[in-house]
C-alpha positions as CSV (number, residue, x, y, z in Angstrom):
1,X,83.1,18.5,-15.6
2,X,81.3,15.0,-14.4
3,X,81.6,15.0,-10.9
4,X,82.9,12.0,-8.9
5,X,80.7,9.9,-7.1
6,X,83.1,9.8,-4.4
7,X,83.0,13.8,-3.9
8,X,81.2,15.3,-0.9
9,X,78.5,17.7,-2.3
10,X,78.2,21.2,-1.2
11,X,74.6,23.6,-1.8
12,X,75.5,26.8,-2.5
13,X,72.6,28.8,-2.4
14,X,73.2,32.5,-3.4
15,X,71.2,35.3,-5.7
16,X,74.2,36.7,-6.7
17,X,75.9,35.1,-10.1
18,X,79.6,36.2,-9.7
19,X,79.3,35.1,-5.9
20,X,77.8,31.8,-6.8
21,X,80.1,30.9,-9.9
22,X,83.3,32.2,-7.4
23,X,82.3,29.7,-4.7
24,X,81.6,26.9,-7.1
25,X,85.2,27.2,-8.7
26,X,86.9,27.4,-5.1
27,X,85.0,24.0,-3.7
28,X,85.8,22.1,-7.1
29,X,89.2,23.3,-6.6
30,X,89.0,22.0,-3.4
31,X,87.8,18.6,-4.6
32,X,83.8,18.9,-3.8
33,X,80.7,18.9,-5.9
34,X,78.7,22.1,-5.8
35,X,75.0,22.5,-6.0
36,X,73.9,25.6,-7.1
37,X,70.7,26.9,-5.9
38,X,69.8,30.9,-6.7
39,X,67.3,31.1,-3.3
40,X,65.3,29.6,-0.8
41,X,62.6,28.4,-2.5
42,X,64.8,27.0,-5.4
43,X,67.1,25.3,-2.6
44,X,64.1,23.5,-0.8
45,X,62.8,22.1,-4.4
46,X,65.9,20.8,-5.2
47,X,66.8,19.3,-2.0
48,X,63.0,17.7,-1.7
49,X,63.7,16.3,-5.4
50,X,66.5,14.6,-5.0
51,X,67.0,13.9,-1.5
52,X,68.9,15.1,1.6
53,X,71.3,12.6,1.7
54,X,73.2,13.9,-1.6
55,X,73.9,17.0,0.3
56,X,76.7,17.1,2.9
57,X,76.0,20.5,3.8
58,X,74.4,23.2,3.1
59,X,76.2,27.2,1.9
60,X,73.5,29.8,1.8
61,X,73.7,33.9,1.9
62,X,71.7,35.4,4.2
63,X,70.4,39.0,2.4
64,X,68.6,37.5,-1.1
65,X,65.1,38.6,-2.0
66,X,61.8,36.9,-1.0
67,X,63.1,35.1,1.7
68,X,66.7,35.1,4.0
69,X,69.0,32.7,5.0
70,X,67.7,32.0,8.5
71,X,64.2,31.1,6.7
72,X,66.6,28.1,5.2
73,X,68.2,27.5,8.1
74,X,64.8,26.8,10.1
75,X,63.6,24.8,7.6
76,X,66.4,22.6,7.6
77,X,66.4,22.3,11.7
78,X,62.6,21.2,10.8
79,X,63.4,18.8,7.9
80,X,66.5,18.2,7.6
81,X,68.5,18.4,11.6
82,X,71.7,16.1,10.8
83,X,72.8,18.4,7.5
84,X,74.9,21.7,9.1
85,X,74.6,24.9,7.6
86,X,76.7,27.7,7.4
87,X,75.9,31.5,6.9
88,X,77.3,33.9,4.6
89,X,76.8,37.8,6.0
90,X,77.6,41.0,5.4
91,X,80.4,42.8,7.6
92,X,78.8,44.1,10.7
93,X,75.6,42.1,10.5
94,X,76.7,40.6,14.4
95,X,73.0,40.7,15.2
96,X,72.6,38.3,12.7
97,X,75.0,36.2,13.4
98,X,73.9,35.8,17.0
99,X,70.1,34.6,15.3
100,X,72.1,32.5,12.2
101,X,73.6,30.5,15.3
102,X,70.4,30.3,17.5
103,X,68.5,29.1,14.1
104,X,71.0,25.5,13.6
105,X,73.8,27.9,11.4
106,X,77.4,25.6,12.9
107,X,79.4,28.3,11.2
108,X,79.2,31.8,9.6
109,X,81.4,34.0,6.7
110,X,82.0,37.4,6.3
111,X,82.1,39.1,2.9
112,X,83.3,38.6,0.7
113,X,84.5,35.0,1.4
114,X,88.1,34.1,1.6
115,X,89.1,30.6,-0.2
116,X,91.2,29.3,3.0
117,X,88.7,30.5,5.3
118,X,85.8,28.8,3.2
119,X,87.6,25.7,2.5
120,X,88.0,25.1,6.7
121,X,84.6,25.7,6.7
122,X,83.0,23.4,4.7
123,X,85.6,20.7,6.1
124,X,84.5,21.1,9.4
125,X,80.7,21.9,8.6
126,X,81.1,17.9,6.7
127,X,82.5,16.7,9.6
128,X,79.5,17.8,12.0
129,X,77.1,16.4,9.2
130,X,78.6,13.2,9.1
131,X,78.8,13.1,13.2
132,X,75.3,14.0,13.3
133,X,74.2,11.3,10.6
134,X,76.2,8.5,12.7
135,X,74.2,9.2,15.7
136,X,71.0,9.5,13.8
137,X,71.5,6.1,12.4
138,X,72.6,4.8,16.0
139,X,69.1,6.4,17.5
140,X,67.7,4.6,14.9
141,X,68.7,1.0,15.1
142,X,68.3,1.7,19.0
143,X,65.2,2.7,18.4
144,X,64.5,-0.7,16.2
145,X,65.3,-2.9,19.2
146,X,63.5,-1.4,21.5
147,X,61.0,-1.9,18.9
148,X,61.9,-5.7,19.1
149,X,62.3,-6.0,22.7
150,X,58.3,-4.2,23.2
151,X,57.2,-7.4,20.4
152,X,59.2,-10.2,22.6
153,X,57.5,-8.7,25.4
154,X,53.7,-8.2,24.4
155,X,52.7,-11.8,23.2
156,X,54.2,-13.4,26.0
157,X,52.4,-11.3,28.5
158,X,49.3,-10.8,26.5
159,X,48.4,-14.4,27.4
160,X,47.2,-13.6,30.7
161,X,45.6,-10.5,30.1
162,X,43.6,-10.6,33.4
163,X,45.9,-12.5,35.7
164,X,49.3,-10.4,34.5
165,X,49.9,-6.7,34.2
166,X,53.4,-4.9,32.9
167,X,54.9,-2.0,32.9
168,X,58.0,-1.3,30.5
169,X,60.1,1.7,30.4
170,X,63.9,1.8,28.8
171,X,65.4,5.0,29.6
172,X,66.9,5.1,25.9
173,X,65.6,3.6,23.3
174,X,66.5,0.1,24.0
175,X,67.7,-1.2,27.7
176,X,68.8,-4.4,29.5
177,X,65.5,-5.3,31.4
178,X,62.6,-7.5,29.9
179,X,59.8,-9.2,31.4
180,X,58.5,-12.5,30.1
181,X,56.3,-15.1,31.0
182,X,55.4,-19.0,29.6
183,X,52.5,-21.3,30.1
184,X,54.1,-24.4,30.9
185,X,51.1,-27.1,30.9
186,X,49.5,-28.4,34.2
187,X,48.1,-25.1,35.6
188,X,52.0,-23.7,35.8
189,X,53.4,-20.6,34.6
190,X,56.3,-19.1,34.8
191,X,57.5,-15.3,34.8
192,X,60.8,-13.8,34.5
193,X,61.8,-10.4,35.7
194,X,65.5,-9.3,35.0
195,X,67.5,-6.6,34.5
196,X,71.3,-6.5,32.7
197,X,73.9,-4.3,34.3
198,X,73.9,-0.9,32.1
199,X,70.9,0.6,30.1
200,X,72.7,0.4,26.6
201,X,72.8,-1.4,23.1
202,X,75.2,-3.7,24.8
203,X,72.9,-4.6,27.4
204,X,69.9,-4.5,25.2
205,X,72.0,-7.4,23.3
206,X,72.9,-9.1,26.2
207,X,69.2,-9.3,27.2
208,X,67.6,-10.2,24.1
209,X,70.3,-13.0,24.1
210,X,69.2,-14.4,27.6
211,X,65.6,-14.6,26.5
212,X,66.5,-16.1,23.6
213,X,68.3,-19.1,25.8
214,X,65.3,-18.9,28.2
215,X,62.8,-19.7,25.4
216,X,64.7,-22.2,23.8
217,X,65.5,-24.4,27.6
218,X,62.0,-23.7,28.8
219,X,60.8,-25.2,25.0
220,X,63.2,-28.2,26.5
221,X,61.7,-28.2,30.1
222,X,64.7,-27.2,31.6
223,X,64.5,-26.4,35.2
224,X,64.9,-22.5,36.0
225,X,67.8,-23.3,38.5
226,X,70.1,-24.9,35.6
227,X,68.4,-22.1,33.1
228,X,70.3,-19.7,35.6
229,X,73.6,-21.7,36.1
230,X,73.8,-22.2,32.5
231,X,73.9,-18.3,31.9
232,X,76.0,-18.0,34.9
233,X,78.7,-19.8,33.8
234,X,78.5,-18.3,30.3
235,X,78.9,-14.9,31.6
236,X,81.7,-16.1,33.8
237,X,83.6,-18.4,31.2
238,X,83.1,-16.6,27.8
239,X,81.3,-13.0,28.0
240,X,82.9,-11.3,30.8
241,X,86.6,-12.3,29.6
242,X,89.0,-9.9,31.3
243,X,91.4,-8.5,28.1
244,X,94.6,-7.4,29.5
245,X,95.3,-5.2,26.7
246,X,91.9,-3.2,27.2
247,X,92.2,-1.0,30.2
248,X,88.5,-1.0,30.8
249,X,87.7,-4.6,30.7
250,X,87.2,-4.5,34.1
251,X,84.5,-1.9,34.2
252,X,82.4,-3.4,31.7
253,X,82.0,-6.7,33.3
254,X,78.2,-8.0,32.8
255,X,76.1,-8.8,35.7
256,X,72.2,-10.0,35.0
257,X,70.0,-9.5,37.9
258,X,67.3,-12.1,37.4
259,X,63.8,-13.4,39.4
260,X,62.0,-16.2,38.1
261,X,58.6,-17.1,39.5
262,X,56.7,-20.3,38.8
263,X,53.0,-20.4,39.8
264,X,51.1,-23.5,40.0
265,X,47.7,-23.0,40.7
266,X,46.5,-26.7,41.3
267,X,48.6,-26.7,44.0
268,X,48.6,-23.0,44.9
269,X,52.1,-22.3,45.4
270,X,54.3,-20.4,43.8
271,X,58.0,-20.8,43.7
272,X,60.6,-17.9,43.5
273,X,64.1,-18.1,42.2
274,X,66.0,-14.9,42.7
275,X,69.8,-14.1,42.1
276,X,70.1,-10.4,42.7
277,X,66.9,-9.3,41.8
278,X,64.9,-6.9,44.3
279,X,63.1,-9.2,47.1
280,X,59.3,-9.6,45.3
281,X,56.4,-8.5,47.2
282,X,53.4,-10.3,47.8
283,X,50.3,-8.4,49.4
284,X,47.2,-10.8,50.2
285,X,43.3,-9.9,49.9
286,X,43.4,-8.6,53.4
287,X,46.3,-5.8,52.7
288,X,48.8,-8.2,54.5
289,X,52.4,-7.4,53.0
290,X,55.5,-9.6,52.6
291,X,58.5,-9.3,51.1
292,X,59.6,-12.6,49.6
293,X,63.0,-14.1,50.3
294,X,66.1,-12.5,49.5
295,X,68.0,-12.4,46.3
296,X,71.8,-14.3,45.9
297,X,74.2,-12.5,44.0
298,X,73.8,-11.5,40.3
299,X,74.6,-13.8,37.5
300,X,77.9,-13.4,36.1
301,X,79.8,-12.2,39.6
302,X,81.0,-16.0,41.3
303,X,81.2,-19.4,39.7
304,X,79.0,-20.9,42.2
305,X,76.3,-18.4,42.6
306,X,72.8,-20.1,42.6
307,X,69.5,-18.6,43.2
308,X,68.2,-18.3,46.3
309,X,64.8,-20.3,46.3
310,X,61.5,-19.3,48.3
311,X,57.9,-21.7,48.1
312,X,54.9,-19.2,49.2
313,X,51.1,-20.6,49.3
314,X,49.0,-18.2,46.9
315,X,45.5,-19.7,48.4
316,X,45.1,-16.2,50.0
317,X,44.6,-14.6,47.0
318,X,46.1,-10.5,46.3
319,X,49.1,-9.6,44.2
320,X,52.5,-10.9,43.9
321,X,54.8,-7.8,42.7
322,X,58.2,-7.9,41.0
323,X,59.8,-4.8,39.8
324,X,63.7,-3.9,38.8
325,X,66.0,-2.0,40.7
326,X,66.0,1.1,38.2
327,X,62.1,1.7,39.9
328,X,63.5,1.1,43.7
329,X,66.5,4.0,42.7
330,X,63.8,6.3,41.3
331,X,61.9,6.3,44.4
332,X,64.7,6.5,46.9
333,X,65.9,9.5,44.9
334,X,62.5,11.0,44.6
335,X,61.6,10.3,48.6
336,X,58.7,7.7,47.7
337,X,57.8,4.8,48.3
338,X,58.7,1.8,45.5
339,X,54.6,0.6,46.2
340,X,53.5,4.0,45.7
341,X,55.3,4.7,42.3
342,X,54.3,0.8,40.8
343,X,50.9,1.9,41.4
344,X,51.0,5.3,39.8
345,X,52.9,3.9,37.3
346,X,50.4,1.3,36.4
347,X,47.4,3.7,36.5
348,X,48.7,6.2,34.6
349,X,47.8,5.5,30.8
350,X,48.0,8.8,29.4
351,X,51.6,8.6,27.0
352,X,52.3,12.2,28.4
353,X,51.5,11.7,32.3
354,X,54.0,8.9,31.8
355,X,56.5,10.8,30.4
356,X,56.5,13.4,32.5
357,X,56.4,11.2,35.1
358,X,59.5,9.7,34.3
359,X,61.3,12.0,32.9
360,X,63.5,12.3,35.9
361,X,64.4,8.2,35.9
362,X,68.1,7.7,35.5
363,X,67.6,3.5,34.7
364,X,65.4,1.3,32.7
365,X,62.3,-0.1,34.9
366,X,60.3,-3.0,34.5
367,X,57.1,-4.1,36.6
368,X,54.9,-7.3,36.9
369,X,51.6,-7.9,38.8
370,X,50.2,-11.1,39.2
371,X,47.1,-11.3,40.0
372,X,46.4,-14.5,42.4
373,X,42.8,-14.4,42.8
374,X,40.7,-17.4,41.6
375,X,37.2,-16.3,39.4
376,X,35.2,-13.3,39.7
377,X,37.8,-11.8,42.1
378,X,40.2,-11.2,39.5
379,X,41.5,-7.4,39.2
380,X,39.8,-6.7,43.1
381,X,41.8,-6.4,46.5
382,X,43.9,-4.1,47.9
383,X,47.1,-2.9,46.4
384,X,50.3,-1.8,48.2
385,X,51.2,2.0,48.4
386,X,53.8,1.7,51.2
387,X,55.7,-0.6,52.7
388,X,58.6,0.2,55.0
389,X,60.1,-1.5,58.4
390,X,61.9,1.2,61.5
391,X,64.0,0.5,63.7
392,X,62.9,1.3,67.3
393,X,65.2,3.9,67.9
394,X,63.6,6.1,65.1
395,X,60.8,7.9,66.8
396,X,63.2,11.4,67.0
397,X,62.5,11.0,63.0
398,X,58.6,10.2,63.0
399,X,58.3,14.5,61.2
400,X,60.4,12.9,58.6
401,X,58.7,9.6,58.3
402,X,55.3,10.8,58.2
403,X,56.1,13.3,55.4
404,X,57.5,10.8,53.1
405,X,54.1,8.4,53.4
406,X,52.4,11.8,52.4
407,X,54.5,12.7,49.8
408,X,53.6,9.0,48.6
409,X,50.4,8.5,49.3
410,X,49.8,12.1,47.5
411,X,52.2,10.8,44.1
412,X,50.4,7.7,44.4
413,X,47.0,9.1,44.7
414,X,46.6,12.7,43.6
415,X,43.7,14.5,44.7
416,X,43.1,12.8,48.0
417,X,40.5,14.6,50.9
418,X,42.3,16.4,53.0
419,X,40.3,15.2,55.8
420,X,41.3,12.1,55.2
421,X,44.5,12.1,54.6
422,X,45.0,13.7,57.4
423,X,43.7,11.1,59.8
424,X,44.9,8.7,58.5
425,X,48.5,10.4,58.9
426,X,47.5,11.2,62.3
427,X,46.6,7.4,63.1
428,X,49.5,6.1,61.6
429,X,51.8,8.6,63.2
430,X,50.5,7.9,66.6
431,X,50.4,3.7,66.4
432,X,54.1,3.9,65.3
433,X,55.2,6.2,68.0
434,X,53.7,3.5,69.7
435,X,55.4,0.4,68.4
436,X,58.8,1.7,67.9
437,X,58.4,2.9,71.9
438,X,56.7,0.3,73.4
439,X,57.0,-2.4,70.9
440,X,59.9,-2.2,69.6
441,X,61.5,-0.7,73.2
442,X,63.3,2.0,71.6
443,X,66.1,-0.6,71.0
444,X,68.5,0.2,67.4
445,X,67.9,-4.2,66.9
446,X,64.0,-4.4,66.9
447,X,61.5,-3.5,64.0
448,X,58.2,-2.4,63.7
449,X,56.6,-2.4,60.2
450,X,54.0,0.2,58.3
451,X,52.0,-0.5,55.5
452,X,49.4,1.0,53.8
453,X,47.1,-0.3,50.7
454,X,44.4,0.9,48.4
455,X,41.1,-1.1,47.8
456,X,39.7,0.7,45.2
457,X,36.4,-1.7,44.7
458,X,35.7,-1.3,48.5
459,X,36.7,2.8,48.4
460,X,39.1,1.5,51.1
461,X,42.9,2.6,52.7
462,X,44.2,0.0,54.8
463,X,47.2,0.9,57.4
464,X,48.8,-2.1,59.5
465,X,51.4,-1.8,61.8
466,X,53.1,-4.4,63.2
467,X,55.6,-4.9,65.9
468,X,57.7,-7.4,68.5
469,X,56.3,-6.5,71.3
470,X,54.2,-8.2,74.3
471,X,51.5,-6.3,73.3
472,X,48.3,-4.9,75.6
473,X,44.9,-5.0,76.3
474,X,42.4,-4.7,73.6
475,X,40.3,-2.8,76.3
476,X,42.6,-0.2,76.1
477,X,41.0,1.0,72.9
478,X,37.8,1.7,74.5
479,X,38.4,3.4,77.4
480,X,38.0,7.1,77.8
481,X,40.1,8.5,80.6
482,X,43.6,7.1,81.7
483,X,43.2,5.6,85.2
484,X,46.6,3.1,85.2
485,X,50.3,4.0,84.8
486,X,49.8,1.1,82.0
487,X,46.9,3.0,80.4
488,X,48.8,6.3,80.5
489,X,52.2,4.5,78.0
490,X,49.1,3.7,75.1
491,X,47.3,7.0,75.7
492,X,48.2,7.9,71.9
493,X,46.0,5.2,70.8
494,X,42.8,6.5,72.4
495,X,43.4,9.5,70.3
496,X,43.1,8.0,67.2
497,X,40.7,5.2,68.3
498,X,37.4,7.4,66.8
499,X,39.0,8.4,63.5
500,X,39.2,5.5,61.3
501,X,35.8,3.9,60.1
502,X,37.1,0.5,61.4
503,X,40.1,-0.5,63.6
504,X,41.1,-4.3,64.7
505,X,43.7,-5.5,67.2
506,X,44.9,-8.6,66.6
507,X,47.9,-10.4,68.9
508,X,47.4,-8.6,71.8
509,X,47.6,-5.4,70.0
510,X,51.2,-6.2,68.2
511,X,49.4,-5.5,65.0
512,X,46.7,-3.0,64.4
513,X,44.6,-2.6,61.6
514,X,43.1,1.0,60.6
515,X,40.6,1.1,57.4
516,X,39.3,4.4,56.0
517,X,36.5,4.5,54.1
518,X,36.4,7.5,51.7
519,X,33.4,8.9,50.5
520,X,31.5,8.3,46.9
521,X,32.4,11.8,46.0
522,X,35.8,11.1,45.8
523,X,36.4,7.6,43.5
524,X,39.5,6.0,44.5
525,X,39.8,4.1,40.7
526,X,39.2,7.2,38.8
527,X,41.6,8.8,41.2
């Protein structure tokens, strides 16, 4: 009988003739092709000379000599995971049932093998098969343009190896953010940070689409405020059209978070243009940190949304950070600091520390440095491990505070001295207490800020805290007993005026500057 190229083939493999020739009659009956196969080693040829994708699945005894069924079984799970397999067994063999299941079997028969029960079978063992196939092939093709997105990525940013670092993780295959940068003549360049709502193929499309629109208006010297409003108003006016039949329309609306920076280094400015991207964050060569602007609302949500535009001077050197909200979330639900995890992030260059790093991340992340420094100073400076503002009426919570800066300053830089960790919590503890009491007044409406940075050149930790206060005395760090009422309110910093290697007061002692120098013994950029 010439089989039908339309017919879905079945491998029967059995030792047994009658058994085999019984089972090929049923499936032709019941409009399949059968493969026959008398063992393991005879099934694995032919599958390996013609292919697995003639085979729709796989029928196979378990008790034939040389080698069992479950020796096929885990061979397939190794070569072959998308074709199901089911298990034909002896009555009372429940043990191995329980391992034919456990080794990739989706089914099992008893014997001998009833025709209705083997014909429902093999239906639903095609079914799985075919399932399985469908996602394979969609893994596949996600897998290809996240391929795609990683090659529209890399020569763009591989331009300014020295001035511009990434960091790229979808959280499948493919995902909505990219990071992309252009040399636009005259000593500018601009980079692009964004992030489509969702982490799927849809939003990998929509992203790949927006670059593609960015390339092609940038190649037309389009200014980045009508690239946005352009995109804005095609979300608005042709993507996100509401479909009253679909009851879901509404849910999949696309959004596109987006941050575009444009450096000009003759003049030394830089220019942000942010419409719901996270605020950027710009830390100078003295471990001075600022958060740039705030973001307007995401592309796509209101016909008249525009970014919100920022002009900073870059003539003091440091970093300028932009990251997506997928690496904010990730910190927030791991009690770290956003600084602390970019930096980790970025150091670790090991393919398994950075999946086991992330293997917790529930959104796609994206990260750009930008290196500001003119020269030989490239790639020096300090960089930001935590940067947070309290409000004054927080000091009941300083336990809490102080363990999350450990917890960050520990994920951020594993191995640290104890000693020194430990004064420097102490310090920072202390000077907060401080500003949120004194500073700050205790009041719920004033903020004091704490930051700490990493100088790895100068084997440096920087910790600056600000606040609104009116300040006191510089003196007051230098005495040694407390002879005033005033003297007595800043007591807390006389304790910790001996443990850093250097502490300034600048502003009347609204900010305070604590630097601790760690020993050769312990190298802060191997750590």
């Amino acid at each position: 009988m010439t089989p039908s190229v339309d017919r879905r083939c079945v491998l029967v493999v059995d030792d047994d003739l009658i058994s085999r020739r019984y089972i090929e009659r049923s499936l032709e009956k019941f409009g399949y092709e059968a493969r026959l196969a008398t063992g393991v080693l005879e099934a694995q040829a032919l599958m390996n000379e013609i292919g697995f994708a003639k085979f729709d699945c796989v029928l196979t005894d378990f008790q034939m000599p040389e080698h069992n069924g479950l020796v096929l079984l885990k061979w397939l799970q190794r070569h072959a995971p998308e074709l199901a397999a089911i298990l034909i067994t002896a009555t009372g063999e429940k043990d191995i049932v329980t391992q034919s299941l456990r080794g990739g079997a989706c089914d099992f028969l008893d014997k001998p093998v009833e025709s209705t029960r083997l014909r429902s079978s093999i239906a639903r063992a095609i079914e799985l098969t075919d399932r399985r196939r469908h996602l394979a092939a969609t893994e596949s093709a996600a897998l290809e343009i996240g391929r795609v997105q990683q090659r529209m990525i890399t020569p763009c940013l591989a331009k300014h190896p020295s001035r511009m670092n990434y960091f790229f993780h979808p959280k499948h295959q493919a995902g909505g953010d990219f990071i992309t940068a252009f040399e636009l003549g005259d000593g500018q360049v601009l980079a692009l940070a964004a992030d489509v709502s969702g982490h799927d193929l849809k939003a990998a499309f929509v992203s790949a689409y927006f670059q593609g629109i960015v390339r092609g208006m940038i190649e037309r010297k389009t200014p980045v405020r009508e690239i946005f409003d352009f995109f804005n108003r095609f979300l608005i006016k042709e993507w996100n059209i509401v479909d009253p039949a679909c009851s879901d329309s509404a849910s999949s609306m696309t959004s596109l978070s987006v941050c575009g920076v444009l450096f000009d280094e003759r003049q030394q400015i830089a220019t942000l243009n942010n419409s719901g991207f996270p605020s950027p964050l710009h830390i100078d060569d003295a471990g001075v940190v600022n958060w740039i602007g705030h973001g307007s609302s995401p592309l796509g949500w209101f016909d008249d949304s525009l970014p919100n535009a920022t002009t900073v001077r870059t003539d003091r050197g440091g970093c300028l950070y932009l990251w997506s909200d997928g690496l904010e979330d990730f910190a927030l639900a791991s009690g770290l600091s956003p600084a602390a995890v970019a930096f980790r992030l970025f150091r670790a260059t090991d393919v398994a520390e950075r999946r086991q790093l992330l293997a917790l991340v529930g959104d796609d992340i994206s990260i750009i440095r930008f290196d500001l420094n003119q020269g030989d100073q490239l790639g020096t400076g300090f960089q930001p491990l935590v940067a947070e503002k309290y409000a004054g009426d927080k000091a009941h919570a300083i336990n809490a505070l102080q363990a999350g800066w450990e917890k960050s300053l520990r994920y951020a830089l594993p191995g640290l001295p104890e000693d020194k960790l430990f004064d420097l919590l102490l310090c920072a503890r202390e000077v907060l207490l401080n500003a949120m009491q004194h500073g700050c007044g205790g009041r719920a409406d004033q903020f004091c800020s704490l930051q700490v940075a990493c100088d790895a050149v100068r084997q440096t930790m920087r910790v600056r805290i600000t606040d609104p206060g009116p300040g006191f005395e510089d003196a007051y760090l230098e005495k040694t007993e407390a002879t005033t009422d005033a003297f007595k309110r800043h007591c807390g910093l006389i304790l910790v005026k001996n443990l850093p290697d250097r502490v300034s007061v600048t502003e009347r002692g609204t900010s305070i500057c604590m630097d601790f120098v760690f020993p050769a013994s312990f190298d802060l950029k191997a750590a």
